[in-house]
MIVEX-547540 format. One record per residue (C-alpha): residue number from 1; residue in three letters; x, y, z. Coordinates in steps of 0.5 Angstrom, whole numbers, plus 500, padded with zeros to 3 digits. Layout:
// residues N
num; residuo; X; Y; Z
NUM; ALA; X; Y; Z .
...
***
This chain:
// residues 455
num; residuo; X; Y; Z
1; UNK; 574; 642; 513 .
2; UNK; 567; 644; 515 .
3; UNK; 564; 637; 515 .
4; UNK; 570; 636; 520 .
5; UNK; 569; 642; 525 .
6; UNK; 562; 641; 525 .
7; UNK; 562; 633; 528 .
8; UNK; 569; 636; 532 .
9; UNK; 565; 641; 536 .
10; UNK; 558; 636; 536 .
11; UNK; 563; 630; 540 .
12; UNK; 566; 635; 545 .
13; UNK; 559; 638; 546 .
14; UNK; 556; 631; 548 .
15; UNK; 565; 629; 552 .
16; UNK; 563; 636; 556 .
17; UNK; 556; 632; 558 .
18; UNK; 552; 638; 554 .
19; UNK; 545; 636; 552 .
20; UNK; 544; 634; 545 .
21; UNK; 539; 640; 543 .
22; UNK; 546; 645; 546 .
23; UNK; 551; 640; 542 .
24; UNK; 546; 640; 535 .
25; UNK; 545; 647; 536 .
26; UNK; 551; 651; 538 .
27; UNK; 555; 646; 534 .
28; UNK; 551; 649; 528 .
29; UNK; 552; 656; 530 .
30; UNK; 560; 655; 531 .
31; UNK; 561; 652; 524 .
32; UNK; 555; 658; 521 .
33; UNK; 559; 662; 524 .
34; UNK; 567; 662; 523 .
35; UNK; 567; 657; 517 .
36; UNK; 561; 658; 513 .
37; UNK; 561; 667; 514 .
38; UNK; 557; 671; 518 .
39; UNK; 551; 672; 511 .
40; UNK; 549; 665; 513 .
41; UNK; 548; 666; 520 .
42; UNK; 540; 667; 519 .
43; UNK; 540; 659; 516 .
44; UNK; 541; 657; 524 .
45; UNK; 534; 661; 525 .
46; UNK; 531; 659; 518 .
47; UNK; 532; 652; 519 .
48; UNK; 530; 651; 526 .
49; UNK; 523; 655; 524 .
50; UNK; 522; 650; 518 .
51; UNK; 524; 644; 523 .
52; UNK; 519; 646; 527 .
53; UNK; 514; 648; 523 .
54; UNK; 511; 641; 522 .
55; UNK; 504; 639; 523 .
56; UNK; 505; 631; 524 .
57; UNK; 510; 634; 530 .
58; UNK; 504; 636; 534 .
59; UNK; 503; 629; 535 .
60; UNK; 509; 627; 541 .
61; UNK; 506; 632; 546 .
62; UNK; 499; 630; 546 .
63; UNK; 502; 622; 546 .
64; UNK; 506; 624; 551 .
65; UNK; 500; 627; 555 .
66; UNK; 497; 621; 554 .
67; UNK; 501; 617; 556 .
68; UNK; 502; 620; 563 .
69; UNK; 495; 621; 565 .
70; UNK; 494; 614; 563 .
71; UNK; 500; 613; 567 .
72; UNK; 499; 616; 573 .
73; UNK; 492; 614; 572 .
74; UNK; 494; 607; 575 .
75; UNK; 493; 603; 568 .
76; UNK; 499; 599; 568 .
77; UNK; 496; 596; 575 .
78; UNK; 491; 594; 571 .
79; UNK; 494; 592; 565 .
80; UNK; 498; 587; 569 .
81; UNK; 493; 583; 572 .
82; UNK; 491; 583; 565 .
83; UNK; 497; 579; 562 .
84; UNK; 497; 576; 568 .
85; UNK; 489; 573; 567 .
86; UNK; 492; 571; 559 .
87; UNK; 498; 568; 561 .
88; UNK; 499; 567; 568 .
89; UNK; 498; 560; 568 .
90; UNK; 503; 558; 564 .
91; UNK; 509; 555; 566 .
92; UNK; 514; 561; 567 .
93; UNK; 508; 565; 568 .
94; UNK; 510; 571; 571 .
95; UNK; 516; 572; 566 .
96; UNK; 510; 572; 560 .
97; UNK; 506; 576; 563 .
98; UNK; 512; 581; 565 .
99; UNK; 513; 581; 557 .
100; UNK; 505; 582; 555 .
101; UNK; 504; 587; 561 .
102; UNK; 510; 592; 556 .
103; UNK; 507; 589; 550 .
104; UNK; 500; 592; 553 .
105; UNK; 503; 598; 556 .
106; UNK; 508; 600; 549 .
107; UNK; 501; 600; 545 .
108; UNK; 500; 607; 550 .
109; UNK; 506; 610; 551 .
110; UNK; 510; 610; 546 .
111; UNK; 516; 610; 550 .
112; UNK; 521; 604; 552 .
113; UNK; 524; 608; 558 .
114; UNK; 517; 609; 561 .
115; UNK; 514; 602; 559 .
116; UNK; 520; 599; 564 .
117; UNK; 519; 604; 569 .
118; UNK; 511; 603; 569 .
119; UNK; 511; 595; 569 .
120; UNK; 518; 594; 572 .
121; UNK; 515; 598; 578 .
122; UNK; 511; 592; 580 .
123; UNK; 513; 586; 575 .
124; UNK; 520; 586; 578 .
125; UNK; 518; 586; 585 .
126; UNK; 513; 581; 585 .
127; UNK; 517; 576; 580 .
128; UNK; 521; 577; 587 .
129; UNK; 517; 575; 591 .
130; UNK; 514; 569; 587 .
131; UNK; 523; 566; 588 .
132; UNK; 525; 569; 581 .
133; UNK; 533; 573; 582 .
134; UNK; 532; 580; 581 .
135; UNK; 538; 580; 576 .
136; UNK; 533; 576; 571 .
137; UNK; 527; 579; 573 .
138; UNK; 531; 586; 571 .
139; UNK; 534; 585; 565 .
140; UNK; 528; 581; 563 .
141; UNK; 523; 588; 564 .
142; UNK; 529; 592; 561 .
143; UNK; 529; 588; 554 .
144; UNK; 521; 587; 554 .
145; UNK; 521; 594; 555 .
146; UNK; 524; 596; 547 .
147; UNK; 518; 594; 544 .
148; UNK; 515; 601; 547 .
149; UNK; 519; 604; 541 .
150; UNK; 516; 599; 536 .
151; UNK; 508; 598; 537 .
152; UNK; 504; 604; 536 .
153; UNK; 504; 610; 538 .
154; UNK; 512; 610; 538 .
155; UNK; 516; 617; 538 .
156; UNK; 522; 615; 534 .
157; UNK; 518; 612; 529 .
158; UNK; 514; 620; 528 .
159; UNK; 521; 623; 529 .
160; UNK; 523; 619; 523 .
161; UNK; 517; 620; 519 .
162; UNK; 518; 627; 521 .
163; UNK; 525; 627; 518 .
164; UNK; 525; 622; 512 .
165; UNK; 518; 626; 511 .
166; UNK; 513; 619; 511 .
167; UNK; 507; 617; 513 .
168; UNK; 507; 616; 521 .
169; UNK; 501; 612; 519 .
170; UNK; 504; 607; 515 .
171; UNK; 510; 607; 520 .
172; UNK; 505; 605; 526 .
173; UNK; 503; 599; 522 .
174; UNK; 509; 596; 519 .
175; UNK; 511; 597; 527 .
176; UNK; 506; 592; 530 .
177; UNK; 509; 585; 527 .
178; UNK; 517; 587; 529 .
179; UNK; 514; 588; 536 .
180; UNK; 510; 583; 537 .
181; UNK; 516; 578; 534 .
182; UNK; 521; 581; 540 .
183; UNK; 515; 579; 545 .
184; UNK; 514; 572; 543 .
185; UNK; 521; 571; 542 .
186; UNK; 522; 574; 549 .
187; UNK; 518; 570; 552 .
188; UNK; 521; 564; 549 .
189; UNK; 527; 566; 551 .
190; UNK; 525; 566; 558 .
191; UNK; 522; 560; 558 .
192; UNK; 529; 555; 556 .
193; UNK; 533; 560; 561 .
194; UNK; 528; 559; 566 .
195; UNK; 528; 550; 564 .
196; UNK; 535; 551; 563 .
197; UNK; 537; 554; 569 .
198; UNK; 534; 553; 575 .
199; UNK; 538; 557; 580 .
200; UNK; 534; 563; 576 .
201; UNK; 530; 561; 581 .
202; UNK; 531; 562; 589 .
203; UNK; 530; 557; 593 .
204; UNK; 527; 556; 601 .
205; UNK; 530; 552; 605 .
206; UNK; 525; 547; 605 .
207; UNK; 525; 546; 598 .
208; UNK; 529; 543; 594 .
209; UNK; 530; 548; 587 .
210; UNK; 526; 543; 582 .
211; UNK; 520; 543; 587 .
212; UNK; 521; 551; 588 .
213; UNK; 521; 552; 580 .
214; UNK; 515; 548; 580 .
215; UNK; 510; 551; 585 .
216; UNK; 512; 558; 583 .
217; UNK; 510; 555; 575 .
218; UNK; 504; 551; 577 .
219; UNK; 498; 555; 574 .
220; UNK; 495; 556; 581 .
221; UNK; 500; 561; 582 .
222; UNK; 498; 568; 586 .
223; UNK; 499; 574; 584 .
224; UNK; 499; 579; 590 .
225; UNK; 499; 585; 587 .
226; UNK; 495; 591; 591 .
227; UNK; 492; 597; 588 .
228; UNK; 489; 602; 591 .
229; UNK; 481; 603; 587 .
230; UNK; 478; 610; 591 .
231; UNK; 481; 607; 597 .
232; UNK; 480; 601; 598 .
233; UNK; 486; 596; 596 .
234; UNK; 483; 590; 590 .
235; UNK; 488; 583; 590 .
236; UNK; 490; 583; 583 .
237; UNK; 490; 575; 582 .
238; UNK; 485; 573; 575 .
239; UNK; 478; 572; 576 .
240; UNK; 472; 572; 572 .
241; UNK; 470; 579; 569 .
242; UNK; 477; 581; 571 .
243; UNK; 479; 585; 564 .
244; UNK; 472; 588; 563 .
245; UNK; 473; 590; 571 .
246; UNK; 480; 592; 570 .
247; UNK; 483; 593; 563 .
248; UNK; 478; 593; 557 .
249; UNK; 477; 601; 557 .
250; UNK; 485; 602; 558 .
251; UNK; 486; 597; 552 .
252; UNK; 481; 599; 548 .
253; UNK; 486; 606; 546 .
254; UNK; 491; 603; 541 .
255; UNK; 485; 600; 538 .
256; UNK; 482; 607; 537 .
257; UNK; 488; 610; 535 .
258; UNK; 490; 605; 529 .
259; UNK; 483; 603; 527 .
260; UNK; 482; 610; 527 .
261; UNK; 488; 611; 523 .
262; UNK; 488; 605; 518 .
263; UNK; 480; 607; 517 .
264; UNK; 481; 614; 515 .
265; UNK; 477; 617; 520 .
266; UNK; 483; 622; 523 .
267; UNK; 491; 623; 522 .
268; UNK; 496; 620; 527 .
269; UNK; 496; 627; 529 .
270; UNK; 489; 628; 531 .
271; UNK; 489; 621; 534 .
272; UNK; 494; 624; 539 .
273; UNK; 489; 629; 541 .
274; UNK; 483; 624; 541 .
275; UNK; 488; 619; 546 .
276; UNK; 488; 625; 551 .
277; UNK; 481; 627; 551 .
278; UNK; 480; 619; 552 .
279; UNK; 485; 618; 557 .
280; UNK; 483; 623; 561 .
281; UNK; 475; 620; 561 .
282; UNK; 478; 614; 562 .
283; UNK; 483; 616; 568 .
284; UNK; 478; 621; 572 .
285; UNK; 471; 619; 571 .
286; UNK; 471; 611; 570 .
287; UNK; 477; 608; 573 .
288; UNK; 477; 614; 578 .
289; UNK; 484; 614; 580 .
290; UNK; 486; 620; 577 .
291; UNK; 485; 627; 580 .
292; UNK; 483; 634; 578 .
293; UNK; 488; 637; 583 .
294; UNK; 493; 631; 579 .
295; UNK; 493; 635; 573 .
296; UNK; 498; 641; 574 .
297; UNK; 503; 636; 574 .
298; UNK; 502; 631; 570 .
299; UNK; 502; 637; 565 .
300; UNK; 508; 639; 567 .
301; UNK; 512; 633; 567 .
302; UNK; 508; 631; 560 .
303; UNK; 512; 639; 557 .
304; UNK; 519; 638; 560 .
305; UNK; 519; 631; 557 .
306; UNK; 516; 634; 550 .
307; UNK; 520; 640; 550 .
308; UNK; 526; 637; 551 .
309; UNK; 525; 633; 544 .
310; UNK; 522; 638; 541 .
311; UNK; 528; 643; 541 .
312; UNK; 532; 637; 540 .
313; UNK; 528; 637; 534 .
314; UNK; 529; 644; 531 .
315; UNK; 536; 645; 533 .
316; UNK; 537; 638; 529 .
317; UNK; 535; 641; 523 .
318; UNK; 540; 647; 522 .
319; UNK; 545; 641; 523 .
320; UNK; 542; 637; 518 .
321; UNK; 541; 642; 513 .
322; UNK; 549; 643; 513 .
323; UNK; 551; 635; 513 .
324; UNK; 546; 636; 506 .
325; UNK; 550; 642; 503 .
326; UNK; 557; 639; 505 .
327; UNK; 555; 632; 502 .
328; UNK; 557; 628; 508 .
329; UNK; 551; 623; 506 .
330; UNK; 554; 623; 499 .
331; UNK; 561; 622; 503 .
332; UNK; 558; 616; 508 .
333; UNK; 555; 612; 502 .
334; UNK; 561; 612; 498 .
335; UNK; 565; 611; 504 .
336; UNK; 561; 604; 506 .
337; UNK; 561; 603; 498 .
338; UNK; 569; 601; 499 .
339; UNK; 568; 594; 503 .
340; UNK; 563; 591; 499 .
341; UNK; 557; 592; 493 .
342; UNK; 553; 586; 496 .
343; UNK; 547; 590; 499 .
344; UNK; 547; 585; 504 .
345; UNK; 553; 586; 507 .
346; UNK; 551; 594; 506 .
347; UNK; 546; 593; 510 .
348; UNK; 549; 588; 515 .
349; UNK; 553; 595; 516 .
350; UNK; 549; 600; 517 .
351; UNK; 546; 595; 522 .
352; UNK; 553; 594; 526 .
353; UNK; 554; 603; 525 .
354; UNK; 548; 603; 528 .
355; UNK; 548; 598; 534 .
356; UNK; 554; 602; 536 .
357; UNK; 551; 609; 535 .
358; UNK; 545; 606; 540 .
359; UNK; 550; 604; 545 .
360; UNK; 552; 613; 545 .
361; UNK; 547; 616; 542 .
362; UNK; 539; 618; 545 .
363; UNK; 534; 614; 540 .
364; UNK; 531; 620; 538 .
365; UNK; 537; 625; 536 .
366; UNK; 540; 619; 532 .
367; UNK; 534; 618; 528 .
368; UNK; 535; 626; 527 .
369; UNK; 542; 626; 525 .
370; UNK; 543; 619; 522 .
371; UNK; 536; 619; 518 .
372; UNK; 538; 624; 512 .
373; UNK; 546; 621; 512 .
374; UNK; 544; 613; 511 .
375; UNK; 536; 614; 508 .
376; UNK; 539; 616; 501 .
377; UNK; 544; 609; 502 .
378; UNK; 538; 604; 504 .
379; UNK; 533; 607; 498 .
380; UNK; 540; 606; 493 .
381; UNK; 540; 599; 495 .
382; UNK; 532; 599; 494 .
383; UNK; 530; 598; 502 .
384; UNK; 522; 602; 502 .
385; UNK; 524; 608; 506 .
386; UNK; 518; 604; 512 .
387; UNK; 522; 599; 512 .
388; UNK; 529; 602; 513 .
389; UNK; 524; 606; 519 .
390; UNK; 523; 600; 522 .
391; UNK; 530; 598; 521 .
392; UNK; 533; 604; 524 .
393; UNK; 528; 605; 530 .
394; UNK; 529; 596; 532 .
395; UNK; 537; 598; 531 .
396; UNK; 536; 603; 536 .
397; UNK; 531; 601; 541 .
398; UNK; 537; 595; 543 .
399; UNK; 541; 601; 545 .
400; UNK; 537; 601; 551 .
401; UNK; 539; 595; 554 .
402; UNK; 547; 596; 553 .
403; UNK; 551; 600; 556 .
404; UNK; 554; 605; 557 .
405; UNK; 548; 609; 556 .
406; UNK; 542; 604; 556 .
407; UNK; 536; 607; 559 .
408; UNK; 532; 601; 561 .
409; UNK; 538; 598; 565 .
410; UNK; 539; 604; 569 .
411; UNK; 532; 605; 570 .
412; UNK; 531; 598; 572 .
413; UNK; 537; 597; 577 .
414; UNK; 533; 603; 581 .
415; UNK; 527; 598; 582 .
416; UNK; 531; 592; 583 .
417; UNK; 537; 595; 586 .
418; UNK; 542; 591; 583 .
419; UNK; 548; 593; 580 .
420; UNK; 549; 595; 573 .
421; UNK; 554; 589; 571 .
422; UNK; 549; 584; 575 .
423; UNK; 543; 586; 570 .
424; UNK; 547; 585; 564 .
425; UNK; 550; 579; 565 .
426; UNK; 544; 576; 566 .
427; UNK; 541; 581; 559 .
428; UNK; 546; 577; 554 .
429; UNK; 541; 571; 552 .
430; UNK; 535; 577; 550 .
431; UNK; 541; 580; 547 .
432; UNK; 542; 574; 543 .
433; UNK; 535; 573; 541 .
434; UNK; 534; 580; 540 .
435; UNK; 540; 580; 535 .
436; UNK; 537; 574; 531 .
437; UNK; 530; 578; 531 .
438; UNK; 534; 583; 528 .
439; UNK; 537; 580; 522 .
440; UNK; 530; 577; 521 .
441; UNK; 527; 585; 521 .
442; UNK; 532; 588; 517 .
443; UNK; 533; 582; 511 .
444; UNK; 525; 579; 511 .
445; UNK; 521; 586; 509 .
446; UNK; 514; 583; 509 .
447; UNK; 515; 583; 517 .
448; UNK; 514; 590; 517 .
449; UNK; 510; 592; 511 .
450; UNK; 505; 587; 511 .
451; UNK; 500; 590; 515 .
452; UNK; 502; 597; 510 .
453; UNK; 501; 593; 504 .
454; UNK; 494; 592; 505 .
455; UNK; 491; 598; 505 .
***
């Protein structure tokens, strides 16, 4: 009955358009409140310090920091020019460099919506330029950019480490290979729709469409993206020194962070503090654009963004405190235990319960809630709890591109200004690939423990 009344308020919350720390928070109050009894309404405030009371926590505002310094520091300008001098030559270039460019900027963000958004804001126009259709050049920026939760330093992979309590280092590492493995499949798929379908491609009047995807393929392809650099515009086309010039000092942050942490010189809490000392360095005094008088509101929109997690955070502990005490974990195992007592076909549903939360729910208040309830399950069919985070966080990150609630598409239908169904449409053959990549994260462990394992 509690059980019941709990989900009951929490569903109607979320129906009402509340924000998910409300619907955890007041939900929690309600069922402590009339079906619990009065004597435990301390439980709400007691759970909600202990929630909070986490060191590893302190770790989201300052990557958070980080990467909106680095952000509005004119980074993702540089890192496309970058990916552009790597792979910019290939045939279907501008399509790998856009899956690169994410790739680059995820290992800074760690966040898939501002991967889409900083990336998508130049790949996605310039790709039209150079004759790629807006619907594909979306739905591409919006799949490349999943990997924004996967390579470090990723959110969900500290809330889960936070709420399983594991290591958020060993997180970080077993995510590399998944992100790297969605990358080139990306690309990959890129590359067959891209040879396969040319109308991908729009045509000039004077050219015919195998000509145009030629011209548009061949590696003496331009890129004509502006950036301002102390108020002179720089063509960003590749030329040599161009990643010492533009991007060395940017990449070289994820190289500090998880050498940091896999040598054991700090924590991935004091590696989120050594990443803002290093950003701010990098932004003000080397690349030089980011201003002293930009600060107040990097900071402002850095703590709203925090905030709103964190709170989501202790409220989701007094939430999770009471699906504890009422078995409801206990109750979801058994329940799942019905169909079938293959740990494969086990795993095939937690998999498919957790596409569907994903398509409904935020990532980070999903790890929360769904984190005690199915980690108990994963450990009894003998999955290593850094697995089962990786598991959980690549399921999860796939609702960002489906709708109705998948950020990335909304974000990158704004830069395109194509419609919602057009993207999608054109999403489906990521979407394939990225549920093969899924079955092969979820079903070879090595993929993600591989790098853990070495130490």
């Amino acid at each position: 009955m509690i059980s019941f009344v709990l989900f009951s308020v929490f569903i109607i919350l979320i129906l009402c358009g509340a924000p998910i720390a409300v619907c955890l928070g007041v939900s929690s109050l309600v069922v402590l409140e009339h079906l619990a009894g009065t004597p435990n309404i301390n439980m709400l405030a007691k759970s909600a310090i202990m929630g909070g009371n986490s060191f590893p926590l302190v770790a989201i505002p300052m990557f958070v920091l980080a990467g909106e310094i680095m952000q509005q520091g004119g980074l993702s300008r540089r890192i496309v020019s970058t990916a552009y001098g790597l792979v910019g030559r290939f045939k279907a270039g501008l399509a790998y460099v856009n899956v690169l460019a994410c790739m680059f900027f995820a290992a800074i963000s760690g966040s898939s919506p501002a991967t889409v958004a900083a990336i998508g804001s130049t790949m996605i126009p310039e790709m039209e330029k150079h004759g790629y259709d807006k619907d594909f050049s979306a739905a591409l920026t919006s799949a490349a950019g999943i990997t924004g939760v996967m390579i470090p330093p990723s959110i969900p992979l500290i809330i889960y480490g936070v709420t399983a309590n594991q290591s958020i280092g060993a997180l970080f590492m077993a995510g590399i290979v998944p992100g790297v493995l969605f990358s080139i499949g990306f690309m990959l798929v890129s590359r067959i729709v891209l040879r396969n379908n040319l109308s991908i491609m729009k045509v000039s009047n004077n050219n015919s469409q195998k000509e145009q995807y030629q011209a548009q393929a061949q590696p003496n392809t331009k890129l004509n993206i502006s950036i301002k650099i102390n108020a002179n515009t720089d063509r960003l086309a590749p030329k040599k020194g161009a990643l010492r010039e533009h991007s060395i000092w940017a990449l070289i942050v994820p190289v500090i962070i998880l050498g940091g942490i896999y040598g054991g010189i700090f924590t991935p809490t004091e590696a989120a503090g050594v990443a803002v000392i290093y950003a701010l360095l990098i932004s003000v005094f080397v690349y030089s654009d980011l201003k002293l008088k930009d600060l107040p509101n990097i900071f402002k929109k850095a703590s709203l963004t925090s905030a709103t997690v964190l709170v989501m955070v202790v409220m989701a502990a007094a939430f999770g405190r009471l699906l504890t005490l009422q078995k409801v974990p206990v109750l979801v195992a058994n329940t799942i235990s019905q169909f079938s007592d293959n740990p494969i076909v086990i795993l095939l549903l937690i998999n498919l319960m957790l596409l569907l939360v994903g398509m409904f729910m935020e990532t980070i208040a999903a790890i929360i809630i769904l984190t005690p309830i199915l980690l108990p399950i994963a450990i009894t069919l003998g999955i290593d709890p850094i697995h089962f985070g990786i598991i959980m966080t690549v399921n999860l990150a796939i609702g960002f591109c489906t709708p109705p609630l998948g950020a990335n598409l909304f974000i990158a239908s704004g830069i395109a200004n194509v419609s919602i169904e057009k993207i999608t449409v054109a999403l489906w053959p990521f979407l394939i690939a990225m549920l093969v990549m899924l079955m092969l994260v979820s079903y070879i462990p090595s993929l993600s423990l591989f790098i853990p394992n070495l130490n």
